[in-house]
DOVO-448174 format. One record per residue (C-alpha): residue number from 1; x, y, z. Coordinates in steps of 0.1 Angstrom, whole numbers, plus 5000, padded with zeros to 4 digits. Last residue first. Example, Ala and Ser with C-alpha at 12.3 -4.5 7.8 and 13.67 -1.06 7.14 Angstrom:
% DOVO-448174
+-----+------+-------+------+
| seq | east | north |   up |
+-----+------+-------+------+
|   2 | 5137 |  4989 | 5071 |
|   1 | 5123 |  4955 | 5078 |
+-----+------+-------+------+
//
This chain:
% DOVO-448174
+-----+------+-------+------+
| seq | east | north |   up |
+-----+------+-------+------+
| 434 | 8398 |  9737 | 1885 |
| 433 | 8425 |  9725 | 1862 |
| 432 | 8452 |  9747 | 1854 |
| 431 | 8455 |  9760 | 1815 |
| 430 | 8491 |  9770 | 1806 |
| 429 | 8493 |  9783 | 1774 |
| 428 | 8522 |  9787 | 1745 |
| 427 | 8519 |  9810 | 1714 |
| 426 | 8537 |  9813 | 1683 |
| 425 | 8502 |  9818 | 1660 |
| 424 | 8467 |  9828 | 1686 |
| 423 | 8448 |  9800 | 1702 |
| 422 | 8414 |  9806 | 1704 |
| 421 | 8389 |  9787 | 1730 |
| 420 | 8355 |  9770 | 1725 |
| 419 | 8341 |  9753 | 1752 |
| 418 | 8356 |  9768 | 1790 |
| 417 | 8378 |  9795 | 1800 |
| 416 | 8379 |  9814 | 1838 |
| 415 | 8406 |  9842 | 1836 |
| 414 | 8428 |  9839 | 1868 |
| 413 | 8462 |  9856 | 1852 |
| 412 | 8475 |  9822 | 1841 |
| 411 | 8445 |  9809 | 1831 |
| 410 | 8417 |  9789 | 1847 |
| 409 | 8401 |  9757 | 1832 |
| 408 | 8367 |  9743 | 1829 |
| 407 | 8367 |  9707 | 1812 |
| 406 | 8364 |  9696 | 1771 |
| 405 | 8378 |  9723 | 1755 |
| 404 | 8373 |  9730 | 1719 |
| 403 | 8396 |  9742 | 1705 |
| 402 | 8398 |  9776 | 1673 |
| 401 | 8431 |  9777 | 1659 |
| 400 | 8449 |  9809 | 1647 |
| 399 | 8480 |  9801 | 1618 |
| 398 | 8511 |  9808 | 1615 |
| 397 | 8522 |  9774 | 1631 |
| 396 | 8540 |  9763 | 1670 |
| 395 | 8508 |  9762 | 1691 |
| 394 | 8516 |  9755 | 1724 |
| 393 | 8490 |  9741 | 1753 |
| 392 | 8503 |  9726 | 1784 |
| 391 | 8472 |  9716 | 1806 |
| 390 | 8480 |  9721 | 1844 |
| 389 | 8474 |  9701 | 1876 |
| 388 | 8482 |  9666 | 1871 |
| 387 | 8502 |  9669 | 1843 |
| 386 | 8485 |  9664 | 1804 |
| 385 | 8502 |  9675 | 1772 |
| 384 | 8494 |  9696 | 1742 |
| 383 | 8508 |  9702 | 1706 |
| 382 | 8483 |  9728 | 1681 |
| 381 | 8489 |  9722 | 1643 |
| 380 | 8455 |  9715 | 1639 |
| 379 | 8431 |  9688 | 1623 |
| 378 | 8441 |  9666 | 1655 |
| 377 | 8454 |  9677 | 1685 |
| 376 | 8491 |  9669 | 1684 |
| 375 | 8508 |  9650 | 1712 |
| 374 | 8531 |  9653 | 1738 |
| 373 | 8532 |  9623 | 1766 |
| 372 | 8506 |  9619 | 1791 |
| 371 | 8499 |  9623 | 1829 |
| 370 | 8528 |  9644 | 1836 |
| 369 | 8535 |  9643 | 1880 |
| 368 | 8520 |  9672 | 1898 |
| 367 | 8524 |  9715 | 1876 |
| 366 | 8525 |  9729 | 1914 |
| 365 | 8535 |  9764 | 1899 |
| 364 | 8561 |  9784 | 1918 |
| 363 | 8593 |  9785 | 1892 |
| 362 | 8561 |  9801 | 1870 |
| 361 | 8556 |  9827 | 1890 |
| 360 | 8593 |  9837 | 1897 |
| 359 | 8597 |  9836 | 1854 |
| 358 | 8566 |  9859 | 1858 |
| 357 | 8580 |  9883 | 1882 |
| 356 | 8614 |  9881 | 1866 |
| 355 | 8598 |  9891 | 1834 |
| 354 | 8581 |  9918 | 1848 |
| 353 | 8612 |  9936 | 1866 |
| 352 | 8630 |  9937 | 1835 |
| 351 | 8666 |  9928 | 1842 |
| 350 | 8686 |  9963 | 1839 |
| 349 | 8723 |  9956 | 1827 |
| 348 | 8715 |  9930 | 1806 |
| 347 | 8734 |  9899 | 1802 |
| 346 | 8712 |  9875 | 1786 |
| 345 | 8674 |  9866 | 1802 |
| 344 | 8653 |  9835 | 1791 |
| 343 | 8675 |  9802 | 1787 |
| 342 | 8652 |  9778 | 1791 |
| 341 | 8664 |  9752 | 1814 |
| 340 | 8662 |  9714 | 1819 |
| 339 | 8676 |  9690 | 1841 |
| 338 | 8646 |  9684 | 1866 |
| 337 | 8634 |  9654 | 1845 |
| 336 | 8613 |  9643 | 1812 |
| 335 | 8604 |  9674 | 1799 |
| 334 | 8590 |  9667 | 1758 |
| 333 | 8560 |  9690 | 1761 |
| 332 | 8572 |  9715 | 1789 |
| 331 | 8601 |  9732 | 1767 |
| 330 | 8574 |  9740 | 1744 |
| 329 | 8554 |  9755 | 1768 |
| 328 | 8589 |  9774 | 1787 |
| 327 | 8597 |  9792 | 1748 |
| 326 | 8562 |  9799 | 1744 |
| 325 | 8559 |  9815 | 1779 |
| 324 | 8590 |  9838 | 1772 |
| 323 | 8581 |  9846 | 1739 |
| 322 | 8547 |  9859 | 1746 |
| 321 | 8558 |  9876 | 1779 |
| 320 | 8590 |  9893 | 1760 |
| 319 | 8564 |  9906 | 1736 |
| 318 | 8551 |  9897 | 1699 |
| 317 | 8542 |  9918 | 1667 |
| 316 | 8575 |  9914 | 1653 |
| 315 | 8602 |  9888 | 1668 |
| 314 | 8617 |  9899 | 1698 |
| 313 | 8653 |  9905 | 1696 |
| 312 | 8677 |  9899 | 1728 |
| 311 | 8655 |  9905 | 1759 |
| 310 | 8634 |  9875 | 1755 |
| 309 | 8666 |  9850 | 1752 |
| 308 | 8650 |  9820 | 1743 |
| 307 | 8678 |  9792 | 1747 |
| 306 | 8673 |  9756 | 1753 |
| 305 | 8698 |  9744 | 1783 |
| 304 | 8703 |  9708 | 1793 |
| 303 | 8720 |  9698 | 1825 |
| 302 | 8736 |  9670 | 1838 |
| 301 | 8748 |  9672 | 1872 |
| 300 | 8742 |  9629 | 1879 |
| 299 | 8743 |  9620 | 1843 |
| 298 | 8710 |  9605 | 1833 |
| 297 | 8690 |  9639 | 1822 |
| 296 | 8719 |  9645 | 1799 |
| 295 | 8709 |  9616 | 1778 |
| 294 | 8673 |  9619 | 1777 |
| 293 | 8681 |  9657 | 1772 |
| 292 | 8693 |  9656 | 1741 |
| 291 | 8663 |  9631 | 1727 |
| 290 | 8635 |  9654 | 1742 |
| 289 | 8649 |  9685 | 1730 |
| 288 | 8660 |  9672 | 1699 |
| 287 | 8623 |  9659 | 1685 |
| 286 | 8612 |  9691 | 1693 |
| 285 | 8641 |  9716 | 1685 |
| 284 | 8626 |  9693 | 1649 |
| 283 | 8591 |  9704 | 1653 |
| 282 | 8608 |  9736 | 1660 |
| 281 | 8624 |  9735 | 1625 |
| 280 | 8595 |  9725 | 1608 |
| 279 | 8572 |  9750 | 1621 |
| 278 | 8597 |  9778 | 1609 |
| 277 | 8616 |  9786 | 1639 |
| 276 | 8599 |  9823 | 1648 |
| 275 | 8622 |  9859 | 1642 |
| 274 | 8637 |  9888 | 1659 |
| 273 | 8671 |  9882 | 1640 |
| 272 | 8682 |  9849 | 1661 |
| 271 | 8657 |  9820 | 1658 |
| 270 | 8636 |  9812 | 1682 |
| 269 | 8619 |  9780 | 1696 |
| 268 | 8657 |  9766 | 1705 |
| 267 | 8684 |  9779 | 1689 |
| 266 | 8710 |  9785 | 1717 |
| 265 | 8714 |  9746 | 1720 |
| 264 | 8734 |  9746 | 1754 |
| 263 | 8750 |  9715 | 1769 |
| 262 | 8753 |  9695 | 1798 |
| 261 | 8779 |  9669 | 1822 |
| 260 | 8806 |  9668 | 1792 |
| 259 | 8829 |  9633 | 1793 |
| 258 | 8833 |  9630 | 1755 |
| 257 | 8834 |  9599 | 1737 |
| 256 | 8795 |  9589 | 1729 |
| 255 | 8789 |  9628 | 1732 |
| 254 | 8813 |  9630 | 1699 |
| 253 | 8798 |  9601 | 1678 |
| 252 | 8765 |  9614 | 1687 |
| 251 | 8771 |  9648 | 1673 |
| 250 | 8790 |  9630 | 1644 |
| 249 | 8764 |  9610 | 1637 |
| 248 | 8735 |  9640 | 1638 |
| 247 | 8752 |  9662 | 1617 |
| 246 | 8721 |  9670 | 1599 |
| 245 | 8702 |  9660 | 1630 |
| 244 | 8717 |  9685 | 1653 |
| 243 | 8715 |  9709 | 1625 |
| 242 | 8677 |  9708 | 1623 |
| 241 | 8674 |  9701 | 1659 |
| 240 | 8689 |  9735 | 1671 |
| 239 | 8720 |  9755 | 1676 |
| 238 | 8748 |  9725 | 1698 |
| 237 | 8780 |  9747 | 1705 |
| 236 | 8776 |  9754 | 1741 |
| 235 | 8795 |  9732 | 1765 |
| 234 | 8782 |  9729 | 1800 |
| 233 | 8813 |  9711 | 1820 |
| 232 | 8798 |  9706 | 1859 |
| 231 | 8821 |  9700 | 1889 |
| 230 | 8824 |  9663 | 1900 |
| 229 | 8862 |  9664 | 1886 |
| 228 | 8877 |  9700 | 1877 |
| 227 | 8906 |  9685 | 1856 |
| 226 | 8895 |  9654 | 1841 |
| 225 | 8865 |  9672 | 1831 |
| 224 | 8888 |  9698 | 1812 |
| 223 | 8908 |  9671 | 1794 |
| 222 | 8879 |  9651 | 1783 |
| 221 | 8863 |  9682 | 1771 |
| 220 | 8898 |  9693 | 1751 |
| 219 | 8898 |  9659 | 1740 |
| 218 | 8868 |  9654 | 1722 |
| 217 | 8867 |  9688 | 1711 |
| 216 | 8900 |  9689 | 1691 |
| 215 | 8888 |  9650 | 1677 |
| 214 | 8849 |  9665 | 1662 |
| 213 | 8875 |  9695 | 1650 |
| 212 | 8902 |  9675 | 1628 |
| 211 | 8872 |  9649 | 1617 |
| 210 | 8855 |  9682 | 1603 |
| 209 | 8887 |  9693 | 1586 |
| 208 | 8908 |  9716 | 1600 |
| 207 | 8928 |  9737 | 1566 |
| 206 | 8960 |  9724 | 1557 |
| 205 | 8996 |  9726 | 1574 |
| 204 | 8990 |  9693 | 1586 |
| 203 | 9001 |  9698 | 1627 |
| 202 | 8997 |  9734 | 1624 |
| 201 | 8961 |  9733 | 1617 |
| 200 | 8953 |  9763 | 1595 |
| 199 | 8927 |  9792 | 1602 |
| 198 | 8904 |  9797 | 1573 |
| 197 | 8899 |  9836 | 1575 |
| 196 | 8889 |  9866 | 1600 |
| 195 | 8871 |  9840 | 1614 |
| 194 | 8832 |  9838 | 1622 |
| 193 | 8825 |  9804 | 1604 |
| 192 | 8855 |  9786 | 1619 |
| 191 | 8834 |  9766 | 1645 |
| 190 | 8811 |  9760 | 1614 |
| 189 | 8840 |  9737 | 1604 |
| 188 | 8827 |  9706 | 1615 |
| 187 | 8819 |  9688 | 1653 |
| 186 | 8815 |  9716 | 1678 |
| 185 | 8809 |  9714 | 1712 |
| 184 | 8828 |  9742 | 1731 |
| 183 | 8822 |  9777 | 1721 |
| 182 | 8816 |  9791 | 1753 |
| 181 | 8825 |  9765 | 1783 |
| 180 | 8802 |  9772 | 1811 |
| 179 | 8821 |  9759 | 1842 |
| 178 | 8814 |  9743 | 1874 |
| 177 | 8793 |  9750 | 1908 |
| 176 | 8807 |  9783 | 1914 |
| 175 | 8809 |  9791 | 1947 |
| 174 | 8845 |  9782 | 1953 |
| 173 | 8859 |  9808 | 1936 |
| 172 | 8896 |  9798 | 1939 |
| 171 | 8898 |  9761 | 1932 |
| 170 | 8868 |  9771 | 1905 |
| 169 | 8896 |  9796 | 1891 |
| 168 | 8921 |  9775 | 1888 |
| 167 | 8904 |  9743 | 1876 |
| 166 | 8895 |  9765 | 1847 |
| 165 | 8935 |  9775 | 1844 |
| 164 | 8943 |  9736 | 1845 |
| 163 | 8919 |  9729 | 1819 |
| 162 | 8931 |  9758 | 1796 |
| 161 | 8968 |  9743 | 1798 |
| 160 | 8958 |  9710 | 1795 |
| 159 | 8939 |  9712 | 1763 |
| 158 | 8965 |  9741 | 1757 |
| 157 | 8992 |  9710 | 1757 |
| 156 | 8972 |  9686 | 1740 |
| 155 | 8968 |  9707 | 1704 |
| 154 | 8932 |  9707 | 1685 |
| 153 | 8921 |  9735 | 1700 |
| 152 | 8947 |  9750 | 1685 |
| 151 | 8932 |  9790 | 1696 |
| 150 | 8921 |  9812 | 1673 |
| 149 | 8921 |  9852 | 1688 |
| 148 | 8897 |  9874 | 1700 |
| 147 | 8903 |  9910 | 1700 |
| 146 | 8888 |  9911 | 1670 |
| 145 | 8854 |  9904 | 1683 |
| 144 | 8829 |  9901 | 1649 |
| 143 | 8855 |  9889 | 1629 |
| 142 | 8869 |  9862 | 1653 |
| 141 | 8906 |  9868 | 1650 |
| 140 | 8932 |  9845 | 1630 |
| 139 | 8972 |  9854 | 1630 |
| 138 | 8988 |  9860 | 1600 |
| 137 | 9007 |  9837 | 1587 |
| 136 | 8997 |  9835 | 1549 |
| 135 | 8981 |  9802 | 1551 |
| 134 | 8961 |  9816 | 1583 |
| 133 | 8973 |  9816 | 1617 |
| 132 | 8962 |  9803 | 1650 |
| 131 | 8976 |  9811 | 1682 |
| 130 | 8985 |  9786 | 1701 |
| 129 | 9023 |  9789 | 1691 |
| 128 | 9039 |  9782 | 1729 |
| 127 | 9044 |  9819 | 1735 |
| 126 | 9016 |  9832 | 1717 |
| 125 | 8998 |  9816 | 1741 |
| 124 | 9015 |  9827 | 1773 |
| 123 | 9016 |  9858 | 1757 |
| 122 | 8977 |  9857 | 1754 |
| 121 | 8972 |  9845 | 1789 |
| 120 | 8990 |  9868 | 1802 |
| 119 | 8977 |  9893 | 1786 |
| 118 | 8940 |  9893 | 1791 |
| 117 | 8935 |  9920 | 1765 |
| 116 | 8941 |  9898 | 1736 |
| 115 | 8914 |  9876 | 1742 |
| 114 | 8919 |  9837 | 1739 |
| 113 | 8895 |  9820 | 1716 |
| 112 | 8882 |  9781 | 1715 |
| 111 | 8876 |  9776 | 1753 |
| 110 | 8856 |  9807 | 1761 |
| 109 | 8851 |  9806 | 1795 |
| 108 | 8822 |  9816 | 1818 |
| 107 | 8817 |  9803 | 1856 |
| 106 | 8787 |  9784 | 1864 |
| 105 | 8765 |  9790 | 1889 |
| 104 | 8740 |  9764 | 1904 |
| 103 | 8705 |  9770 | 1925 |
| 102 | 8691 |  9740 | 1941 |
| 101 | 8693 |  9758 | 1977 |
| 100 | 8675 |  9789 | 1963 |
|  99 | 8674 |  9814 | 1984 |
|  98 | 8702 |  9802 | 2005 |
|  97 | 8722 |  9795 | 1971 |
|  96 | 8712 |  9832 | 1953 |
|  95 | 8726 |  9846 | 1988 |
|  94 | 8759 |  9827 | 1985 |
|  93 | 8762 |  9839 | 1948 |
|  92 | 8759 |  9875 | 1956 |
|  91 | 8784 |  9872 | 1989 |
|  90 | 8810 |  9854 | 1961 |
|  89 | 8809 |  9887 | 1936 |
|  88 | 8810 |  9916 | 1964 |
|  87 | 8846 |  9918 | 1956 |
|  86 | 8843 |  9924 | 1924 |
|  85 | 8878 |  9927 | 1911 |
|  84 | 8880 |  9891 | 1903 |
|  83 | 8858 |  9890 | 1879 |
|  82 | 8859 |  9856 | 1857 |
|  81 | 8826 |  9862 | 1840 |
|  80 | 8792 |  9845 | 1847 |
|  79 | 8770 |  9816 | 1837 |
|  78 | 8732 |  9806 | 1856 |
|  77 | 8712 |  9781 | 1868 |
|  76 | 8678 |  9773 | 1888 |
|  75 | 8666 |  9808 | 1884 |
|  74 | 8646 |  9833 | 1898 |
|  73 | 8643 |  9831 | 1930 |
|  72 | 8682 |  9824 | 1937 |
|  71 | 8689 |  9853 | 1914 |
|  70 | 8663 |  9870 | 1936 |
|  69 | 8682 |  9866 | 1963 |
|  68 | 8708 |  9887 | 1948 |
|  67 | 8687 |  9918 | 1958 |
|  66 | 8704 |  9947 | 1943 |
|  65 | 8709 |  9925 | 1912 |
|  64 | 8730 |  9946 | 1886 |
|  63 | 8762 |  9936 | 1901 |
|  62 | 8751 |  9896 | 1888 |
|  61 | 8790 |  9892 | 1881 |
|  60 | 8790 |  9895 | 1841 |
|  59 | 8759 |  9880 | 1832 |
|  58 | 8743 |  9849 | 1819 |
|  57 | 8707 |  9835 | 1829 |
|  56 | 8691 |  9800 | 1833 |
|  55 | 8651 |  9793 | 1840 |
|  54 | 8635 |  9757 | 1850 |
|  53 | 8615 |  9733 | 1834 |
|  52 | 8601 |  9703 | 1850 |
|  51 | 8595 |  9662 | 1854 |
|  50 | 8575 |  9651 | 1882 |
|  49 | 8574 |  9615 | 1882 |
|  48 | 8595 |  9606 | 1853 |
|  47 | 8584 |  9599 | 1820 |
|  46 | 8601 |  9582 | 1793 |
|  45 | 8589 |  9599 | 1759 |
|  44 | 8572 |  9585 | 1730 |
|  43 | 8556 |  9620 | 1719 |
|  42 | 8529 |  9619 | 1694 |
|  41 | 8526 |  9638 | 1662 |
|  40 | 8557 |  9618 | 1650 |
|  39 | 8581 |  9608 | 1677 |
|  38 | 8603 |  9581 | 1664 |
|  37 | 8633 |  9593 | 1678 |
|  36 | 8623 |  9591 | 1722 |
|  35 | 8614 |  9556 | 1719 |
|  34 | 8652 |  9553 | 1708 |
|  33 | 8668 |  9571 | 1736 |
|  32 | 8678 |  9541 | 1753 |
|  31 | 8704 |  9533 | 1733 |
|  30 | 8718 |  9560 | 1733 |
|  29 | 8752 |  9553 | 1758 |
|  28 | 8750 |  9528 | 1734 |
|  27 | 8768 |  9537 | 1705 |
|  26 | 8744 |  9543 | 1673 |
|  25 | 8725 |  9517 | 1656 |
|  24 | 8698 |  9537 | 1642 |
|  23 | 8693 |  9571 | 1656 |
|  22 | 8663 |  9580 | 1639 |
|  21 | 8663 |  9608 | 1610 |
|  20 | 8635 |  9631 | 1610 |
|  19 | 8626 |  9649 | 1582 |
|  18 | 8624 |  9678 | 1558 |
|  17 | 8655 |  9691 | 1563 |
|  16 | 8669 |  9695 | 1528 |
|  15 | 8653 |  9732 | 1529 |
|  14 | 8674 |  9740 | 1559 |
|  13 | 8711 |  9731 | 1541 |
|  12 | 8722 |  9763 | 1529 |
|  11 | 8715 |  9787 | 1561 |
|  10 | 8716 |  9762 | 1587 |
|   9 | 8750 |  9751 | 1575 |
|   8 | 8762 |  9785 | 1574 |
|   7 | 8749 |  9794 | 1611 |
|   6 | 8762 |  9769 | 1629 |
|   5 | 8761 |  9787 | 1657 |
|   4 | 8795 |  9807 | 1674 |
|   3 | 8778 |  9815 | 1705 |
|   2 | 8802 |  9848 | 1719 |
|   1 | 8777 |  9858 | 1748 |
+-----+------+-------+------+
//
């Protein structure tokens, strides 16, 4: 997946982010979120009866599932490719639905590149003077995928253009439930991080500056949503809470006037390069989790997606099952609805057998209505929270903490615990009741 983070800012700006910044005064499509900013080592969160997490994947056109109904099993929500040469593609899907009547695909698109090997659509770009260049004309490439090349996403005509071809291709695969649009929410020039060099916006004939990009996104969401109606538009661009909440107005600014129904913050719990948020910045994927998806959680096919890829880069010393359950626990604390899914499997050509199994367990677990809100279990940097049926334990520090439990609880794999109990760094546990 091309996810173009914001990785400079995080990079120069992470020791400034320290805090929490409440939303203030913003527009009011937040203003029920406010509850939701002033968590602290307690989560003020709006609960609904039986809020959940579920599990999203990417691949190309799910041809490495023999059984597609395990898709359906599996997960609640998923991105492929545009593959029109699979003819097998639509039966896959269909058999993910009956499985999983809830299930929703999304079709990939990467709204702020066109690829050089699609040619028609690269001419056709070329063509109308899409194509970025830099101050020396030369055309500007993502420097990690050089066949990708800058599009004006800035410019109304490929707005339209690129929301007419979407609306193309969902007329035509009718399966898909909406589009994943790759490197779609941005709001400063982090969206240029990965060029070749500083692409310049043909109507100044200067760099973009931020307002130039927060604007391009605006409308090329608007215009894409216009296009494809009560299909979905999940835009990934958002990283984590401590960039959300550095550019936290103009994030808010930009939601406030865009029509998108989800988004994807690929940043979440985990940190790309095999390694653990620091505890500040998950406390932070925290606060954002819960705020982003308060908003999300109210549009009718909203949908919020925190990433945790297990099969991308484990950090040392774990395993996919460690990072897998700590990325679902901490996605458990702050749930407030059905709209929310940890990203735990990229495109792979061999899904690991015991990672579906345990993503397929977990899908099954009667977890009954929350009973509490998050909160931190004093002396420790442990966060728990209450449902019905399960205790959600995570533990987020460096550090091994010895609890003391006050019921009888069984584990995931059956162990019986009770009294004292250690919980080991970067961990999350489920203890059901009984």
């Amino acid at each position: 997946m091309n996810e173009r983070a914001t990785t400079r800012a995080l990079a120069l700006l992470l020791v400034l982010l320290t805090v929490i910044f409440t939303l203030g005064g913003q527009a009011s499509v937040f203003s029920a979120l406010n509850d939701s900013t002033t968590i602290s080592t307690s989560g003020q969160i709006v609960i609904a009866p039986n809020p959940n997490v579920n599990f999203y994947t990417c691949s190309y056109s799910f041809s490495e599932y023999t059984n597609a109904s395990v898709i359906g099993a599996t997960y609640g929500l998923s991105q492929s490719w545009y593959a029109p040469q699979d003819t097998n593609y639509a039966a896959r899907i269909e058999q993910a639905k009956t499985a999983n009547p809830n299930y929703k695909a999304l079709i990939y698109r990467d709204i702020s590149h066109v690829y050089n090997y699609w040619t028609d659509e690269w001419d056709t770009c070329q063509a109308n003077g899409w194509l970025l260049k830099d101050k020396n004309g030369n055309y500007v490439v993502d420097s990690g995928y050089a066949s990708n090349y800058y599009v004006d996403v800035g410019n109304t005509s490929y707005q339209q253009w690129v929301a007419a071809k979407i609306e193309s291709w969902l007329n035509t695969y009718t399966f898909f439930d909406g589009v994943f649009a790759d490197n779609g929410l941005f709001v400063n020039t982090a969206w240029d991080y990965y060029a070749s060099a500083t692409p310049i916006n043909p109507r100044t004939n200067n760099p973009f500056t931020n307002a130039d990009i927060e604007n391009a996104f605006v409308g090329l969401e608007n215009a894409i949503k216009t296009a494809i109606g009560n299909k979905m538009l999940v835009c990934n661009g958002l990283w984590s809470g401590d960039d959300f909440y550095y550019w936290q107005a103009s994030f808010l600014d930009l939601l406030n006037r865009s029509s998108l129904d989800g988004a994807m913050a690929e940043g979440c719990w985990y940190q790309n390069g095999g390694q653990w948020e620091t505890l500040t910045q998950w406390q932070q994927s925290l606060q954002f989790t819960s705020q982003l998806q308060s908003y999300f959680g109210n549009k009718s096919s909203g949908a919020f997606v925190q990433c945790m890829f297990v099969n991308s880069g484990v950090p040392s010393g774990a395993n996919e099952t460690q990072m897998l359950l700590y990325g679902y626990c901490s996605a458990l604390l702050t749930a407030q609805n059905d709209r929310n899914y940890v990203g735990a499997m990229a495109e792979t050509s061999t899904p690991d057998t015991g990672i579906l199994q345990l993503m397929q367990s977990l899908n099954e677990i009667s977890l009954g209505p929350a009973q509490t809100s998050y909160s931190q279990i004093s002396g420790t940097q442990v966060y728990t929270r209450e449902f019905q049926n399960v205790k959600v334990l995570v533990n987020p520090s460096s550090l091994t903490y010895n609890l003391q439990l006050s019921s009888q609880y069984h584990t995931l794999d059956g162990s019986v615990v009770s009294g004292s109990y250690s919980i080991a760094p970067y961990t999350g546990l489920l203890l059901f009741n009984g």
